[in-house]
DSSP file (Angstrom, degrees, kcal/mol; ACC not computed):
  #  RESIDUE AA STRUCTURE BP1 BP2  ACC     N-H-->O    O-->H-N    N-H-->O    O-->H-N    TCO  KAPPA ALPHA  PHI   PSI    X-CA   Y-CA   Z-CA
    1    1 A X              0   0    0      0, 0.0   138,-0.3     0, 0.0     2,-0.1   0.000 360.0 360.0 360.0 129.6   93.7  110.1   88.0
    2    2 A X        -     0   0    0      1,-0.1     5,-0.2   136,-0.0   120,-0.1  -0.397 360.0 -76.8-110.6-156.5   96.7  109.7   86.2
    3    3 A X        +     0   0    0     -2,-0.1     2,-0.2   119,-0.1    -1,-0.1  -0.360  55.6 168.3 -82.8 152.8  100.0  110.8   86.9
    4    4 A X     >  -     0   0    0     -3,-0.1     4,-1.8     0, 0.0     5,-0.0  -0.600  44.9-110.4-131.1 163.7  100.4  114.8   86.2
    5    5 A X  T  4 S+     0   0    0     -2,-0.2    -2,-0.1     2,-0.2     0, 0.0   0.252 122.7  58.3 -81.3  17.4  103.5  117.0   87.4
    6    6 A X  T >> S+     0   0    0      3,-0.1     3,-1.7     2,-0.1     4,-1.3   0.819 109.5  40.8 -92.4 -78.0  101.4  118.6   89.7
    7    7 A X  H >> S+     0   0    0      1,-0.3     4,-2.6     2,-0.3     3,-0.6   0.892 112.8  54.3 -11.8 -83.4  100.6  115.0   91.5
    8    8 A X  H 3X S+     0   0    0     -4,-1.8     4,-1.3     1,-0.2    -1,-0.3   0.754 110.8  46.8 -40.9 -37.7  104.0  114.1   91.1
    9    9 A X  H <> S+     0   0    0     -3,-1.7     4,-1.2     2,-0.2    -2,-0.3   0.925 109.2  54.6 -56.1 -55.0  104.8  117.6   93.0
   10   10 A X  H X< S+     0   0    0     -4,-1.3     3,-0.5    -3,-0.6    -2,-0.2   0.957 111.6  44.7 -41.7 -78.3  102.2  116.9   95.6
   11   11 A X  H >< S+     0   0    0     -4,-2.6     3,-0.7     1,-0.3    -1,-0.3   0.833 114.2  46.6 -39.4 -54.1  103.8  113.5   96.4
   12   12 A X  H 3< S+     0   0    0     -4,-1.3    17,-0.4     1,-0.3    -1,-0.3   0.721 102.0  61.2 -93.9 -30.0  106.8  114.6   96.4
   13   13 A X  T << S+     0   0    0     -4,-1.2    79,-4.9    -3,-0.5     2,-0.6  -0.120  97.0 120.9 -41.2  12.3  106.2  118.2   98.9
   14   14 A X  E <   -A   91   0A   0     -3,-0.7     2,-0.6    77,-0.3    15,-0.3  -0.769  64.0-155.3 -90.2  85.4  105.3  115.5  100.9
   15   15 A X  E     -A   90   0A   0     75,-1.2    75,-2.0    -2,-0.6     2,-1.7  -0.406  10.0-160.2 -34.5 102.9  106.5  114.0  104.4
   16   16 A X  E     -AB  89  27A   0     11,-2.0    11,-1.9    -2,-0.6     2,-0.6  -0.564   9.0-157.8-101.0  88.3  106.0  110.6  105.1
   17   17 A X  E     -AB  88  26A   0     -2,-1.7    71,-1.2    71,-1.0     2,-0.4  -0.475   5.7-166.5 -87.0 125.9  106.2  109.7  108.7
   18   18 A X  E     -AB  87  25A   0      7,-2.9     2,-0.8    -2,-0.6     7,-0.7  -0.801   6.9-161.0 -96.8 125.8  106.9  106.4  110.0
   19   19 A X  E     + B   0  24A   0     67,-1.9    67,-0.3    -2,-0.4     2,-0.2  -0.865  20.2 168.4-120.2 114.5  106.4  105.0  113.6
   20   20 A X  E >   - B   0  23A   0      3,-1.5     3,-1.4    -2,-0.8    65,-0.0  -0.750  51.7-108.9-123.6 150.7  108.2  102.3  114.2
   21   21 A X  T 3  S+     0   0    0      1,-0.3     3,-0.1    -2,-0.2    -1,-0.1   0.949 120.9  55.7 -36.9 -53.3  109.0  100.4  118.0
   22   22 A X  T 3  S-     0   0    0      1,-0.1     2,-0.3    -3,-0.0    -1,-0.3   0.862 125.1 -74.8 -63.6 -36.1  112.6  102.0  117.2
   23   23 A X  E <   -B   20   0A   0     -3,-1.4    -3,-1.5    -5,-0.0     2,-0.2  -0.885  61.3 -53.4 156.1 153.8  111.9  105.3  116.8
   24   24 A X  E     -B   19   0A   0     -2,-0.3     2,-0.2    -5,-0.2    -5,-0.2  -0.770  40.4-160.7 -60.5 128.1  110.3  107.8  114.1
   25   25 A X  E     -B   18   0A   0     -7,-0.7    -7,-2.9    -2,-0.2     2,-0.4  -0.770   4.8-155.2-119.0 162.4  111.5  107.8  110.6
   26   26 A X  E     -B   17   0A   0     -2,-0.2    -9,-0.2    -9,-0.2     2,-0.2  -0.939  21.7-170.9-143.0  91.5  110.8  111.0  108.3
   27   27 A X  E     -B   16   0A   0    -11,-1.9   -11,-2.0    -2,-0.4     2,-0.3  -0.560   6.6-174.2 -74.5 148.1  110.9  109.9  104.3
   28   28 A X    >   -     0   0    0      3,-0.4     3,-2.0   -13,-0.2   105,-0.3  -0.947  44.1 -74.9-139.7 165.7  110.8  111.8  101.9
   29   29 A X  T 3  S-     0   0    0    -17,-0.4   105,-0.2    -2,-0.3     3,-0.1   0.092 105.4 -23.8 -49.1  87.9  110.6  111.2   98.2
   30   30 A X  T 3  S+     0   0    0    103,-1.4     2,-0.5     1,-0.4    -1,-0.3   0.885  97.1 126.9  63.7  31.3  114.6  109.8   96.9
   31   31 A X    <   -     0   0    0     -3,-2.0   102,-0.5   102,-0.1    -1,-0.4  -0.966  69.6-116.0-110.2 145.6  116.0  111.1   99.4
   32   32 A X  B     -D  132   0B   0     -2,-0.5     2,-0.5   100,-0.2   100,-0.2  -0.433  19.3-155.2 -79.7 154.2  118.1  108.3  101.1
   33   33 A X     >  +     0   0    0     98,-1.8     4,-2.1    97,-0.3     5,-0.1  -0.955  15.7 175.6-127.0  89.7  117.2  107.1  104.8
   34   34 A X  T  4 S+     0   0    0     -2,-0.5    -1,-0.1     1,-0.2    97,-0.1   0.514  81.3  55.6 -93.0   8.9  120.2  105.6  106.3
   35   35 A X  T  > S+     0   0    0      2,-0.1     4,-1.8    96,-0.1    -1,-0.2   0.764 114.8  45.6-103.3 -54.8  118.2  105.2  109.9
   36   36 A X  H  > S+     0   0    0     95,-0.2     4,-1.8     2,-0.2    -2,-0.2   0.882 104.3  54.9 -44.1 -60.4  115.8  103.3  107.8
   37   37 A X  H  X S+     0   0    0     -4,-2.1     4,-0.8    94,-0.3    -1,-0.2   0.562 112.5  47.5 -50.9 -35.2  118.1  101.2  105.7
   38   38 A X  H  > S+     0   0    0     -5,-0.1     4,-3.4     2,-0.1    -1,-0.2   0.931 107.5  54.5 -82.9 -34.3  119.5   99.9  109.0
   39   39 A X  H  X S+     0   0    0     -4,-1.8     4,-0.7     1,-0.2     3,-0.3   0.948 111.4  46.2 -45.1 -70.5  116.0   99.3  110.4
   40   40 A X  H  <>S+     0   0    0     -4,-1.8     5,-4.0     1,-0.2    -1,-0.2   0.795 109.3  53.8 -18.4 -50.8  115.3   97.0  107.2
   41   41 A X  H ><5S+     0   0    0     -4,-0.8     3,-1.5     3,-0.2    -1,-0.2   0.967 110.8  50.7 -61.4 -47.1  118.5   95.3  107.7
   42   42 A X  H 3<5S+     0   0    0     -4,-3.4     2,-1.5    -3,-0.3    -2,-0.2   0.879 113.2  41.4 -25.1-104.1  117.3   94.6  111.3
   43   43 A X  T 3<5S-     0   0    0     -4,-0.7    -1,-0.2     1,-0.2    -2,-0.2  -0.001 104.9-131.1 -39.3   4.9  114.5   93.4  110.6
   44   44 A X  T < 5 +     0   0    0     -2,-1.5     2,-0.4    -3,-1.5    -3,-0.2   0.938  57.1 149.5  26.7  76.7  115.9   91.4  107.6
   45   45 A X      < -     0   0    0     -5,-4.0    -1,-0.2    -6,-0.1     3,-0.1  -0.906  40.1-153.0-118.9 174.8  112.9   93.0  105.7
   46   46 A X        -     0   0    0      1,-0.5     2,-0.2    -2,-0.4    83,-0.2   0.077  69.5 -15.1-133.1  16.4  114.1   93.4  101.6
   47   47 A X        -     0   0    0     81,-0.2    60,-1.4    -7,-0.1    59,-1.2  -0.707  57.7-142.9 147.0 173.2  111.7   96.3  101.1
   48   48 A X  E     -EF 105 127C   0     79,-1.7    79,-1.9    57,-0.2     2,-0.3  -0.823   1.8-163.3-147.2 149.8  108.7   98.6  102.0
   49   49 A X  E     -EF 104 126C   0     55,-1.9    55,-3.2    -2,-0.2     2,-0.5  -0.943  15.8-143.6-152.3 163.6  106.0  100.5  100.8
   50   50 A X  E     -EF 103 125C   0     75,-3.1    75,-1.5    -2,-0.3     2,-0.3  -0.950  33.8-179.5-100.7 104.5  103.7  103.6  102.7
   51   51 A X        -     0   0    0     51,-1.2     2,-0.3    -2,-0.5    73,-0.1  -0.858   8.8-160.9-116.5 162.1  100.2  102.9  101.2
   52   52 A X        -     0   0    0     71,-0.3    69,-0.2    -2,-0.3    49,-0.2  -0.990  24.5-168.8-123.0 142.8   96.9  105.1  102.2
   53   53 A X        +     0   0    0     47,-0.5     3,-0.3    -2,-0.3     2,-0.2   0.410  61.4 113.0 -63.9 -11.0   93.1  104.5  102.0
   54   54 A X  S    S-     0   0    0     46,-0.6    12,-0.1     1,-0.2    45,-0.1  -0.293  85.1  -8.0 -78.7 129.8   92.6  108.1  102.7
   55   55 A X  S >  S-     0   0    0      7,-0.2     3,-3.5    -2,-0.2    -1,-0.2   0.936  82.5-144.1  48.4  75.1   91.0  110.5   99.8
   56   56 A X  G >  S+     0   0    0     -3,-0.3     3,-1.2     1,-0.3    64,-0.2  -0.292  78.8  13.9 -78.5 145.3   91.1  107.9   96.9
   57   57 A X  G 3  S-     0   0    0     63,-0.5    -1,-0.3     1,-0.2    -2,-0.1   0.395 123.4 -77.5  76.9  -6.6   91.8  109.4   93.6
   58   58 A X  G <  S+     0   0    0     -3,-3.5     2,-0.4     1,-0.3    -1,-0.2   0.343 101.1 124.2 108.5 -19.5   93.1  112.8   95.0
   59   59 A X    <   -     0   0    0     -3,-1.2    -1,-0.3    -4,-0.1     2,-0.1  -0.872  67.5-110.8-113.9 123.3   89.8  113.7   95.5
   60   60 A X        -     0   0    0     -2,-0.4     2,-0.7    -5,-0.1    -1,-0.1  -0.147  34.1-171.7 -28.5 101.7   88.7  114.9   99.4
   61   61 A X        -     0   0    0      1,-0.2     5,-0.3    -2,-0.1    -6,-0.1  -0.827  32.4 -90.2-126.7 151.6   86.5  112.7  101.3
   62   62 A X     >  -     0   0    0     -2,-0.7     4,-2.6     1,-0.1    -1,-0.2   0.337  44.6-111.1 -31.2 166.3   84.8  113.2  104.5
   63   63 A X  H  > S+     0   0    0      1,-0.2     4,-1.9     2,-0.2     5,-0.2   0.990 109.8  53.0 -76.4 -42.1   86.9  112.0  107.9
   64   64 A X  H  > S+     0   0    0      1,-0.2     4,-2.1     2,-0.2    -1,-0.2   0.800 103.7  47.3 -85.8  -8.9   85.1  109.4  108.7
   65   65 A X  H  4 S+     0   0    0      2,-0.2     5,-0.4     1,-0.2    -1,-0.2   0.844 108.7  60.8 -74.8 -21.3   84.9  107.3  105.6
   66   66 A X  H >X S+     0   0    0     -4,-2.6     4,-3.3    -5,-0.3     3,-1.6   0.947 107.4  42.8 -57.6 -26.3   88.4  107.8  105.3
   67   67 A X  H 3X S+     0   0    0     -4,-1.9     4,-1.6     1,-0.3     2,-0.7   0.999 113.2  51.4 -51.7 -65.5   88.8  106.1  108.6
   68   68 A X  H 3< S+     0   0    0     -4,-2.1    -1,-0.3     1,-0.2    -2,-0.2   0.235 116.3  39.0 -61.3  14.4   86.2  103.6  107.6
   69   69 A X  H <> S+     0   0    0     -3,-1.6     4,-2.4    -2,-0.7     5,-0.2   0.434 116.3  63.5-137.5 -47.0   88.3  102.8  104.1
   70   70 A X  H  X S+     0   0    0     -4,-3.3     4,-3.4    -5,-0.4    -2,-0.2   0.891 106.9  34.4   7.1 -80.5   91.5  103.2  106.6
   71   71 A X  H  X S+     0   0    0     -4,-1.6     4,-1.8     1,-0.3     5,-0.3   0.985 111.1  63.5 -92.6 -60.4   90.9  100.4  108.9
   72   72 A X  H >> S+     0   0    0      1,-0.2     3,-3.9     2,-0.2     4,-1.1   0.700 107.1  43.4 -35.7 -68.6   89.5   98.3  106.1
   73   73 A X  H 3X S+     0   0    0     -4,-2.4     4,-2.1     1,-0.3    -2,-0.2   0.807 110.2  59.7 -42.7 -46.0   93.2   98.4  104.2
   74   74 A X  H 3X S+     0   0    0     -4,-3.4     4,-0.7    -5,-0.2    -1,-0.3   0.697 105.0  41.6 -74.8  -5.3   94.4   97.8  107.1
   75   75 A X  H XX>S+     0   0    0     -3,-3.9     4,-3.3    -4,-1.8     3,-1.5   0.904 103.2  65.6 -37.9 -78.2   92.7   94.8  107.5
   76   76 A X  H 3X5S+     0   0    0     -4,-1.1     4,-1.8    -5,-0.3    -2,-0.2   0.836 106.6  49.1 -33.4 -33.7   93.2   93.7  104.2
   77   77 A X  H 3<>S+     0   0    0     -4,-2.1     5,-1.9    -5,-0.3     4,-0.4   0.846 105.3  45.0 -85.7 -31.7   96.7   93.6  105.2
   78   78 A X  H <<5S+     0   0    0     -3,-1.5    -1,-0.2    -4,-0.7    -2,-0.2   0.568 120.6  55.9 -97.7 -16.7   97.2   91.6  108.9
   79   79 A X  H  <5S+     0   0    0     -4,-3.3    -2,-0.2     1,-0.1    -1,-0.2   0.894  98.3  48.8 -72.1 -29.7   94.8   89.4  106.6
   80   80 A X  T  <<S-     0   0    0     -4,-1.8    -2,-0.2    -5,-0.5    -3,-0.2   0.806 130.1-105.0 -71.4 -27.3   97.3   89.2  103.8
   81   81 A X  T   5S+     0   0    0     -4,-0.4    -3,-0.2     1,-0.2     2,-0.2   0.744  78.5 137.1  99.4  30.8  100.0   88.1  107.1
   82   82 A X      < -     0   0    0     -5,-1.9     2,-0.6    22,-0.0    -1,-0.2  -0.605  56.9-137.0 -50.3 153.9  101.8   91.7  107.0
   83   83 A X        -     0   0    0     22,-0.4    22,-0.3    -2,-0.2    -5,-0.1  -0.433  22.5-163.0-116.4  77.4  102.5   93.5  109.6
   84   84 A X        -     0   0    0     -2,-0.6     2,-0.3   -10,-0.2    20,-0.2  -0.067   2.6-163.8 -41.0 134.2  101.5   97.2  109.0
   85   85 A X  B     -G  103   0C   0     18,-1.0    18,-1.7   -65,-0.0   -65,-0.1  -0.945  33.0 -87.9-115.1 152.1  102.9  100.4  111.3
   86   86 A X        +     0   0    0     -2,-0.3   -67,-1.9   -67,-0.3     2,-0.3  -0.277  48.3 164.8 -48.3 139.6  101.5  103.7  111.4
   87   87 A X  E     -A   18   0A   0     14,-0.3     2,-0.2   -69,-0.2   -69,-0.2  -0.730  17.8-165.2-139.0-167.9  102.2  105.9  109.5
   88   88 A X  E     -A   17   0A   0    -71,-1.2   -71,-1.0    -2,-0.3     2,-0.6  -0.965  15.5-144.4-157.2 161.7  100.8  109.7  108.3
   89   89 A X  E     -AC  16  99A   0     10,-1.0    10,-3.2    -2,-0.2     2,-0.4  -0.980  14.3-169.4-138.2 139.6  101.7  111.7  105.3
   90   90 A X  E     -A   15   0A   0    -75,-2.0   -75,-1.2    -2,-0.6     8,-0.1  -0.910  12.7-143.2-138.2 115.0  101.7  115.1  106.1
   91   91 A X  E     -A   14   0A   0     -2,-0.4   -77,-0.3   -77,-0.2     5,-0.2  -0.315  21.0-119.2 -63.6 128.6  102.0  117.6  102.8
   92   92 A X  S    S+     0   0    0    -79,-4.9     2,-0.3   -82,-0.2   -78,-0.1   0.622  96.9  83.4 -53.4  -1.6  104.1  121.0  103.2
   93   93 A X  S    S-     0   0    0    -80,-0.2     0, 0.0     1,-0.1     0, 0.0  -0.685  77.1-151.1 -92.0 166.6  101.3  123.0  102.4
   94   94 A X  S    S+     0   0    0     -2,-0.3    -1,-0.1     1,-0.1     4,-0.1   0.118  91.4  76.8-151.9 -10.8   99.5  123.3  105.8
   95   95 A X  S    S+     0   0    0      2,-0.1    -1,-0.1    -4,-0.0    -3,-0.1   0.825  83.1  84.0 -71.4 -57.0   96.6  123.7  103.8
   96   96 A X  S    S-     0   0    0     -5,-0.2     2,-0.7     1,-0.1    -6,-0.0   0.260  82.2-106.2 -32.2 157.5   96.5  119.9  103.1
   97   97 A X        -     0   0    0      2,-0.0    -1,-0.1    -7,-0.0    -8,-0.1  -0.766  28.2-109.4-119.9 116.2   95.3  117.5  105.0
   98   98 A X        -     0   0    0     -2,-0.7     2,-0.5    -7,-0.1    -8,-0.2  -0.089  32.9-150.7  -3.7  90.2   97.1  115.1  107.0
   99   99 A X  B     -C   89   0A   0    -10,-3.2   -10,-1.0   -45,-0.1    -1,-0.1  -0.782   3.6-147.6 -61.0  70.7   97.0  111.5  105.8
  100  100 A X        +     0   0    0     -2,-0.5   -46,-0.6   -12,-0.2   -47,-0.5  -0.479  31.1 161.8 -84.6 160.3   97.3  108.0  107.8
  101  101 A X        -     0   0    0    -84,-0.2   -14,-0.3   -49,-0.2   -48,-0.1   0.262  36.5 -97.9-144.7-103.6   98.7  105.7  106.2
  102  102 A X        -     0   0    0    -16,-0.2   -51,-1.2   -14,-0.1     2,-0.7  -0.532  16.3-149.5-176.9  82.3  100.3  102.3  106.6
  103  103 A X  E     -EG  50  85C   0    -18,-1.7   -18,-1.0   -53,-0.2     2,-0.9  -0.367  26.8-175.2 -64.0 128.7  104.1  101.5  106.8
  104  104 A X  E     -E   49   0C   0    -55,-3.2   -55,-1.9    -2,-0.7     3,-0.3  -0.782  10.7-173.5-131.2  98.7  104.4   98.2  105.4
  105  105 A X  E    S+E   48   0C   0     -2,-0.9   -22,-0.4   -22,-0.3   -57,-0.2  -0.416  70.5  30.2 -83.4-177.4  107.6   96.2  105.2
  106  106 A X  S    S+     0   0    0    -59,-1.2     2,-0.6     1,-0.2   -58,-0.2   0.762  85.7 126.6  33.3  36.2  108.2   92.8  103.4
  107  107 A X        -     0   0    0    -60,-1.4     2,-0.5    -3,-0.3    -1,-0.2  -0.843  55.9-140.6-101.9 133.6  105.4   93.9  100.7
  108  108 A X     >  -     0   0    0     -2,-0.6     4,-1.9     1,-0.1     3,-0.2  -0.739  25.0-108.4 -83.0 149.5  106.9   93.6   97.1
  109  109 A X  H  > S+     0   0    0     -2,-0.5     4,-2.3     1,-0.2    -1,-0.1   0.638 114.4  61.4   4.8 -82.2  105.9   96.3   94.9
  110  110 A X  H  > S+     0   0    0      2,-0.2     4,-1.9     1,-0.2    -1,-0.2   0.831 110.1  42.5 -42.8 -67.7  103.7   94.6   92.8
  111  111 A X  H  > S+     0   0    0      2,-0.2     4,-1.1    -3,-0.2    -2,-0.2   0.794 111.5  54.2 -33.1 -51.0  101.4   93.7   95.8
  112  112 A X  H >X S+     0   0    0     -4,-1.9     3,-2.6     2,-0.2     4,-1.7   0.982 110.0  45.7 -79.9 -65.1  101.7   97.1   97.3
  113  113 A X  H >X S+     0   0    0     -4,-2.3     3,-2.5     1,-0.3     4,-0.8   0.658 115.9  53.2 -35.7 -80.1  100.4   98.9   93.7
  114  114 A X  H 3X S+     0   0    0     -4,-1.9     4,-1.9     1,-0.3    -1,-0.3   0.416 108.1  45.9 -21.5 -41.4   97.7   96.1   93.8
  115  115 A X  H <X S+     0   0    0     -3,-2.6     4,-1.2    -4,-1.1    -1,-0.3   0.745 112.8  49.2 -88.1 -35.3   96.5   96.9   97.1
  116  116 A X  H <<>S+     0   0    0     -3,-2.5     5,-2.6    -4,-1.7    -2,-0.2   0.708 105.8  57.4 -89.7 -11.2   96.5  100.4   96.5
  117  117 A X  H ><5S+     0   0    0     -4,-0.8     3,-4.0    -5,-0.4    -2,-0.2   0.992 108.6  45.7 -26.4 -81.6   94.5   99.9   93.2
  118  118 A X  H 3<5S+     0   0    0     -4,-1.9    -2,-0.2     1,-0.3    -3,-0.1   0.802 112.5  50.8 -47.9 -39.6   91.8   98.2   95.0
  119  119 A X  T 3<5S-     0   0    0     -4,-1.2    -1,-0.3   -67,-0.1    -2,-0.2   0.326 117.7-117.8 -89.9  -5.4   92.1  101.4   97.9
  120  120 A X  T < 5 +     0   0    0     -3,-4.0   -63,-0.5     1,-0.2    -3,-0.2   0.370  58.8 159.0  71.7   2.7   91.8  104.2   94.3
  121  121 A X      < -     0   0    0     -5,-2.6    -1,-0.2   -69,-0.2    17,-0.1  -0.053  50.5-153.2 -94.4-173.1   95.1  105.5   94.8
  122  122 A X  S    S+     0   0    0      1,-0.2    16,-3.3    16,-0.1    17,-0.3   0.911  75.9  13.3 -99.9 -36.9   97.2  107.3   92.2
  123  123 A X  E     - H   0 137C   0     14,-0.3     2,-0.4    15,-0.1   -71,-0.3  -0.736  46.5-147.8-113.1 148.2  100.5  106.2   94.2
  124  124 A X  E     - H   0 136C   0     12,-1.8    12,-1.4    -2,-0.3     2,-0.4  -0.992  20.0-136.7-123.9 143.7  102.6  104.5   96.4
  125  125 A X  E     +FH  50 135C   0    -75,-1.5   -75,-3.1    -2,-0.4     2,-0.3  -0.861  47.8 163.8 -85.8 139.8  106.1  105.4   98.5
  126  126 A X  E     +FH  49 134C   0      8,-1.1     8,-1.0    -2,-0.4     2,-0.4  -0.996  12.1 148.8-157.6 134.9  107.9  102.3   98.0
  127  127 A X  E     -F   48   0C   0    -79,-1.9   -79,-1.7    -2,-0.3     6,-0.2  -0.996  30.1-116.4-166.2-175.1  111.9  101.0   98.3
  128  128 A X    >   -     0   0    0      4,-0.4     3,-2.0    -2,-0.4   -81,-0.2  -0.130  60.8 -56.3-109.8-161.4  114.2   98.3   99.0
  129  129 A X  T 3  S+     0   0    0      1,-0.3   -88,-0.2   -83,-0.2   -82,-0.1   0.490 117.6  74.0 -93.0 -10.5  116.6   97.6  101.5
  130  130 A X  T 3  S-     0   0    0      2,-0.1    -1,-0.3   -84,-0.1   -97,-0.3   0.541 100.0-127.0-100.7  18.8  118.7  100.8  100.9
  131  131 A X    <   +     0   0    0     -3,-2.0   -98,-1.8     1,-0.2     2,-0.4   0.777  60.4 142.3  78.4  33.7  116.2  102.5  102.5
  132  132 A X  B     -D   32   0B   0   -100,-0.2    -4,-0.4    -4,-0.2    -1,-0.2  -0.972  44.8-135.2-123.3 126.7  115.6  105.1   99.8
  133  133 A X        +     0   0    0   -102,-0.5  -103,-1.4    -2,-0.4     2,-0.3  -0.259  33.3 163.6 -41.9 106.2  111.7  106.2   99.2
  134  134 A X  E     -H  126   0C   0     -8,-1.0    -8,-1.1    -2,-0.2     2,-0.2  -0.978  30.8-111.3-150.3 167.5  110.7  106.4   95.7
  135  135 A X  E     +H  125   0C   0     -2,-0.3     2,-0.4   -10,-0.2   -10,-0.2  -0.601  24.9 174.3-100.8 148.5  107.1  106.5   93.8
  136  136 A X  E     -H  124   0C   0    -12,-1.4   -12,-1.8    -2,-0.2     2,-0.4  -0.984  25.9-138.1-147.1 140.5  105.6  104.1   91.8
  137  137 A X  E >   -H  123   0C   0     -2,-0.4     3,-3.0   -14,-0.3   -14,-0.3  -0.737  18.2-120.3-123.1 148.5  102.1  104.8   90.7
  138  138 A X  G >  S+     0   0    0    -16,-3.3     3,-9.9    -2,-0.4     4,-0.3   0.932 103.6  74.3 -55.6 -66.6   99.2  102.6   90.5
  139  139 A X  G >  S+     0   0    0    -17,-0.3     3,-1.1  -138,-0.3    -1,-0.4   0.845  86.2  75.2 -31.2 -36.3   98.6  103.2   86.4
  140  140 A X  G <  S+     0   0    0     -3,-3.0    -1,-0.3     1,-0.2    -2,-0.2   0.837  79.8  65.6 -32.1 -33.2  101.7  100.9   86.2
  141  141 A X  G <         0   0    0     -3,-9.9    -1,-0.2     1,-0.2    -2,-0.1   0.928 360.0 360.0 -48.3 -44.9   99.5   98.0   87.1
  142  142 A X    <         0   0    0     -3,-1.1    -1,-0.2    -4,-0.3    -2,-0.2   0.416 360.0 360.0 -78.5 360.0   97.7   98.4   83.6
């Protein structure tokens, strides 16, 4: 799908919850994370991205192949020698459905869009080291 202002809305009505050893962090879309931005510095990581397997394209798919498309990415990933955290995105409309997804430091961009190509999605939360959350969507690749 590509990107729509409706999509873009959706993303952006969006939480993005992190669980990290330190503590839970709560992105949201370009709004700055200064709790983050010192975690990153910690961790001398130089940027992040939140990727999902869950409901590829937008489009609803039963729970358990999201699981099953899930645990593959996250595969894909401890093979790729990242170290993924849990994550979820959970959308303000209550209506929505809950998301996991994958916090992923030291990923470049480029990599993360890739990975979430292969996974169908339209998007990624992605930033650098100042710890501010911003979207970069998959059609970039092409």
């Amino acid at each position: 799908m590509a990107k729509t202002p409706e999509l873009e809305a959706a993303y952006r009505a969006t939480t993005y919850r992190v669980f990290l050893p330190e503590g839970v962090f709560e992105l949201r879309v370009d709004q700055p994370s200064p709790s983050l931005a010192e975690w990153l510095a910690a961790a001398r990581a130089p940027g992040f991205a939140v990727i999902t397997a869950f409901n590829p394209g937008g489009r609803r798919f039963p729970d358990d192949d999201n699981l099953g498309r899930q645990s593959a990415l996250e595969c894909d990933l401890l093979e790729g020698n990242y170290e993924p955290y849990s994550a979820e995105n959970r959308p303000d409309d209550a209506a929505a459905p809950v998301e996991e997804s994958c916090f992923v430091p030291d990923i470049t961009r480029e990599d993360a869009l890739a990975l979430a190509d292969d996974y169908e999605q339209n998007a990624i939360l992605w930033g650098g080291v100042d710890g501010i959350p911003r979207l970069a969507w998959t059609e970039e690749l092409e």
